[in-house]
N, C-alpha and C positions, 0 to 999 in steps of 0.2 A: 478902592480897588475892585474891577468888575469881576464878579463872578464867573468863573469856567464850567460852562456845563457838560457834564459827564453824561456819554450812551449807556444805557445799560448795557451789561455783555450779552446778553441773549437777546438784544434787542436781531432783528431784521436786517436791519442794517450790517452789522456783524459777519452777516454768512456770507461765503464766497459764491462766486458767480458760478451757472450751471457747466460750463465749459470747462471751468477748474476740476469743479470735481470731477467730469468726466475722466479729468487728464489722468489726476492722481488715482481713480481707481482702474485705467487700463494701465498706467507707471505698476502698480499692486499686480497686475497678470503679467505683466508683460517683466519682468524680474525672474521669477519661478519658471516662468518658458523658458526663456533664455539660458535656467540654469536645468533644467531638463536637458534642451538640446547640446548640452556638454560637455552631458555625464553621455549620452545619447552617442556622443561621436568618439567618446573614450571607450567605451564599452566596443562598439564598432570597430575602431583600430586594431582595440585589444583583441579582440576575435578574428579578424580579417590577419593577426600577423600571427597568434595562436595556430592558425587553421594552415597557416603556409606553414608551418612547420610540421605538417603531417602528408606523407605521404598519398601520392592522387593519381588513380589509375589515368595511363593515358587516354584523354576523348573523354574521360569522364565530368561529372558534373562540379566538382572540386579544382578538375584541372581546367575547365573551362572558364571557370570563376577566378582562377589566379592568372588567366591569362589577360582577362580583360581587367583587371588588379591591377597587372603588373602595366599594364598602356596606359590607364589610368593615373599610375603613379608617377611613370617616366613622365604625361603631359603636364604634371604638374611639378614636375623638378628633383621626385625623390628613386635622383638613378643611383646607382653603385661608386662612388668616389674615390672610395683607397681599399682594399683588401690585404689586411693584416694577416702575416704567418706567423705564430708562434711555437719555437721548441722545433724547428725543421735543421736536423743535423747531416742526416744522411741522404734523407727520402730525394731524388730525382724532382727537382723544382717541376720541368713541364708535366710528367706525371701527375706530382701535385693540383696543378692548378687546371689539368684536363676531370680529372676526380672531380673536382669541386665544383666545374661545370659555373663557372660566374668569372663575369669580366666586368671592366671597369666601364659603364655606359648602360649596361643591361639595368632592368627594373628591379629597384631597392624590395620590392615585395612580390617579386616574379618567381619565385624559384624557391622549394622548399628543402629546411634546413635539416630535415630527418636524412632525406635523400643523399643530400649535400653530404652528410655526415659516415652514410654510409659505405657511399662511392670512394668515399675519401680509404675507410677504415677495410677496402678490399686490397689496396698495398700491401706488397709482402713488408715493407718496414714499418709499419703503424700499429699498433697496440692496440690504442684508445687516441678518439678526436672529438673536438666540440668544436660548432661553428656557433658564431651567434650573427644578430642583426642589429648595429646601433646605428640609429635611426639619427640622421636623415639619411646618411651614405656610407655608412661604414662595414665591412666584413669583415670580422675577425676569426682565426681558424688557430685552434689551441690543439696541437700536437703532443702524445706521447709517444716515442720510439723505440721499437724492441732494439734491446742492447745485445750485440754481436759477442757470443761467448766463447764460442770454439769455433773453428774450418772444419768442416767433416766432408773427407776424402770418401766417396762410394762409388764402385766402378767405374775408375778412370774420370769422376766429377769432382769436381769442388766447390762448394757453396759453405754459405756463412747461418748458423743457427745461433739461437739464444739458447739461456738457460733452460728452459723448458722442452728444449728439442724443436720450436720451430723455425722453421726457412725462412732467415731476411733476406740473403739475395744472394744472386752465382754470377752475379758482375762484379768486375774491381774488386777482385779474390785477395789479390796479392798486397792492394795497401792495407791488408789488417794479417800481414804474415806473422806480427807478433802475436798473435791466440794461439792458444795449444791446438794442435791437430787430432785428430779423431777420425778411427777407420773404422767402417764396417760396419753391415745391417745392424739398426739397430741401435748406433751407436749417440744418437743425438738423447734418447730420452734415456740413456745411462749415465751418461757423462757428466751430470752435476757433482755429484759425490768424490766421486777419483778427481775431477780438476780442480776442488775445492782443497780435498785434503793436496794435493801437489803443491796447489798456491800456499799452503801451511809449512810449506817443505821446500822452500826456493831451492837448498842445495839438491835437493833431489829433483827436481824439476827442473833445475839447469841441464843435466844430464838424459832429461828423456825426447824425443822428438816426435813422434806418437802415442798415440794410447789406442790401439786395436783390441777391436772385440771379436769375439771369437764365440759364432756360434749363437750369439746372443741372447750369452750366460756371465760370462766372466771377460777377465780384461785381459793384455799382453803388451808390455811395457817396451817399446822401441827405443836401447837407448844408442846417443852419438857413438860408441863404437860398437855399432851394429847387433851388439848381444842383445837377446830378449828375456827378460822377466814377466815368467807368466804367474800371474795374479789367481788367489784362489778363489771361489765364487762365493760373492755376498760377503767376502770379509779383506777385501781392500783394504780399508786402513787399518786395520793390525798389521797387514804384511807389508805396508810400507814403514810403520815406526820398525816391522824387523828389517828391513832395507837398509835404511839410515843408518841400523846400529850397527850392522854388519860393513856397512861401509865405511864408517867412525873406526872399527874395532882391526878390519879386514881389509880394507879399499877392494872389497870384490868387484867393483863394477868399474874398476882401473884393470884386472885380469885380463889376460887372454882366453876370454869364456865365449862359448855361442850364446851358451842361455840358461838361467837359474829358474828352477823349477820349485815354484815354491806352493805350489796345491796341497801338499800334503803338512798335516798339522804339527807331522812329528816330526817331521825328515827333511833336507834341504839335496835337492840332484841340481847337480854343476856340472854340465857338459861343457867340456875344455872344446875348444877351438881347433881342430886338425891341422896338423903340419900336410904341408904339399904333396900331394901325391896319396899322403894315409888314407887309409879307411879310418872311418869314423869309428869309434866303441859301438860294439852291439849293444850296450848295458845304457851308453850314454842317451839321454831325452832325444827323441825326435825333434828336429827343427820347424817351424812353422810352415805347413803346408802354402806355395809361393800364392794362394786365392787369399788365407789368412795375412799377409804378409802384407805395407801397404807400399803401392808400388812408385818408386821414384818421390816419397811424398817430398824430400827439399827442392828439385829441381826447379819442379813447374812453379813455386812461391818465390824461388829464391832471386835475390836483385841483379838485374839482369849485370855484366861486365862492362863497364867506362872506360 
């Protein structure tokens, strides 16, 4: 059997050719580059789409930077594709989407989302809004909407507030006739408490059709047969559970009354309603001065005639 003879391993023979190694030690740089310029263009992104989300004066060095951004990006394909609304009930769509200032074609990194965000939240129905950017073509616009609490009737106007007292809008009054009414200076950043306790009191807030303020201290209670219940200051709901109980015990707000004067903590004045032609009691409450009074409030709500 012929013998096989073996190289040694460190023989000469052994090593690779100088080309080799060249290969495999630029393969060793050329690795680590590659994963530099990576992180390199992540970082970039991340900062280039960071940076559009802040505000940039116009002509400025920011705005001139997202403008060639935003050509940049369109020439490479990342335009605006679909624009999502989310939580939009009420707000005026074209309004909407003039706010938002972004159409479907414009540059996916053209236009800054703070902006975007704030133009939006200058609506009288907007609350709170978030726009974001998902990449490669997407806008999406996340809506909160102030909720319509009362109508508040104020010299010869009517517009729609929330509970906090402010203005959603003085268009298209009449499809939310069902919210209670509210007259008079003053009267949006009072009205939470009296419409709350009312809503606690269906049966009694069947029977009222206003709630005027007067003077912008206390309230005065307009009900369907035109009698007024004027409310004592700062203590509303006590003098509605005595309402209720009086009208459980009494049906006083079935009477032929002008108006129950319930101010005083000890005392109840009920001015009876005048026959035809009488003078009124001198002793009897004065009637609501007609500036306190609110004027015509069912007509201008009510569903017009078929």
């Amino acid at each position: 059997m012929p013998r096989v003879r073996h190289t040694p391993r460190n023989s000469v023979n052994d090593r690779p050719a100088g080309w080799r190694l060249l290969l495999r030690r630029q393969r060793a740089l050329v690795r680590p580059a590659i994963g530099v310029a990576l992180v390199g263009c992540v970082l970039f992104m991340g900062f280039v789409i960071a940076r559009s989300s802040v505000p940039a004066a116009p002509g400025g060095m920011m705005s001139s930077f997202r403008e060639r951004l935003g050509r940049m990006s369109a020439a490479s394909g990342m335009s605006v594709d679909e624009i999502r609304i989310e939580g939009r009930e009420n707000t005026p769509e074209p309004l909407l989407r003039a706010a938002l200032g972004v159409s479907k074609g414009d540059p996916m990194l053209g236009f800054s989302l703070e902006q975007a965000r704030a133009r939006i939240e200058t609506l009288s129905w907007i609350e709170h809004a978030t726009v974001e950017r998902r990449l490669p073509g997407t806008v999406v616009v996340f809506l909160e909407e102030r909720r319509p609490f009362a109508i508040w009737q104020n010299q010869g106007k009517y517009v729609l507030v929330d509970r906090d007292g402010q203005i959603v809008a003085d268009k298209d009054v009449a499809q939310f006739r069902h919210l209670p009414l509210i007259v008079g200076a003053g009267a949006p950043a009072a009205a939470k408490t009296l419409l709350n306790a009312l809503t606690d009191r269906p049966g009694l807030a069947a029977k009222v059709v206003a709630s005027v303020r007067v003077g912008e201290r206390r309230w005065n209670l307009r009900m369907t047969n035109g009698m007024d219940v004027m409310l004592p200051e700062g203590h509303e709901v006590a003098a509605l559970d005595r309402l209720v109980q009086l009208q459980q015990e009494h049906e006083v707000l079935d009477r032929p009354l002008l108006a129950i004067d319930m101010r005083l903590p000890d005392r109840l004045v009920f001015r009876p309603r005048p026959a035809s032609g009488d003078a009124p009691d001198s002793l009897a409450i004065p009637p609501i001065p007609p500036a306190m009074a609110p004027p015509a409030p069912i007509s201008v709500l009510a569903k017009k005639p078929t």
